[in-house]
N, C-alpha and C positions, 0 to 999 in steps of 0.2 A: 325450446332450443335443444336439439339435438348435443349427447353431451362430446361428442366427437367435436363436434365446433364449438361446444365453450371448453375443450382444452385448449383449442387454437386458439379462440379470443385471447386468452390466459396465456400462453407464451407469447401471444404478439403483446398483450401490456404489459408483461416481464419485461419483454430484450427492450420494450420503448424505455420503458424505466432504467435499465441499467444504462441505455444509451446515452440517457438524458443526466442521469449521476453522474458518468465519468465524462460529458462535455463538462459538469460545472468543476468537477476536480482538475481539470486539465486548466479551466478556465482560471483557477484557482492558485495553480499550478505557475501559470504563467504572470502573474502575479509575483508569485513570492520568484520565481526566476529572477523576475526583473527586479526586485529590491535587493537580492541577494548580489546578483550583477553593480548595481549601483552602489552597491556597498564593496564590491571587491571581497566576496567572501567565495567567491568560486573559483576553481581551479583553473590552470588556463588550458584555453581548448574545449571549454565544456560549454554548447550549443543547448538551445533549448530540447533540443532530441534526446541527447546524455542525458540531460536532465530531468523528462520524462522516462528514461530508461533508470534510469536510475530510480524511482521512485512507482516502476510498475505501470507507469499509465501508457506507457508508448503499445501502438498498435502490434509492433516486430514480436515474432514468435522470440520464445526465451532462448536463448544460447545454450545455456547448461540443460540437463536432463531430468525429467522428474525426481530420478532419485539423486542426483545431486543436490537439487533443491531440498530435496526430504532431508538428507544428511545437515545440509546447511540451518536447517531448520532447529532441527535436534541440538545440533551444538550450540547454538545459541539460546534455546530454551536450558541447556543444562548447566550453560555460563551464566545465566539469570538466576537460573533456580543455586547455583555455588554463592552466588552475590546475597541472595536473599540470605541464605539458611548460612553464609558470614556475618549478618549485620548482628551486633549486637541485641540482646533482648534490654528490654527497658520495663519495669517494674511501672505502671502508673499508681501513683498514690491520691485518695479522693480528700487532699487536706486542703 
């Protein structure tokens, strides 16, 4: 096999694969919608669309900008990282 066509193989059983992950996340997804629904833990107004947008799986290009995303990022990895390096240290003792 020429190796020009087994890069191709290899991206077409990539994208199959990612395709095939994010139907079971969605599938997954709609799932816990629906229990979240049934339970009235969601906001009102909020469709299962929202609620793949909200969670990254929806197909819609993102609204914000990559570097908004990158900032949104950062802050909250340095919000995590303040939370962590506040917790208390703890001594283990082997008694």
């Amino acid at each position: 096999m020429p190796y020009a066509r087994l890069v191709q193989a290899t991206r077409v059983a990539i994208d199959e694969a990612q395709r095939s992950t994010k139907n079971d996340l969605v599938n997954a997804a709609f799932i816990g919608y629906q229990f979240a629904a049934s339970q009235g833990a969601l906001k009102s107004g909020m469709n299962f669309q929202k609620y793949l947008e909200g969670m990254g799986l929806s197909d819609k290009t993102a609204r914000g900008s990559i570097k908004q995303e990158k900032e949104k990022a950062k802050e909250t990895a340095a919000r995590i990282a303040n939370l962590f390096n506040a917790a208390p240290v703890v001594k283990e003792t082997s008694e």
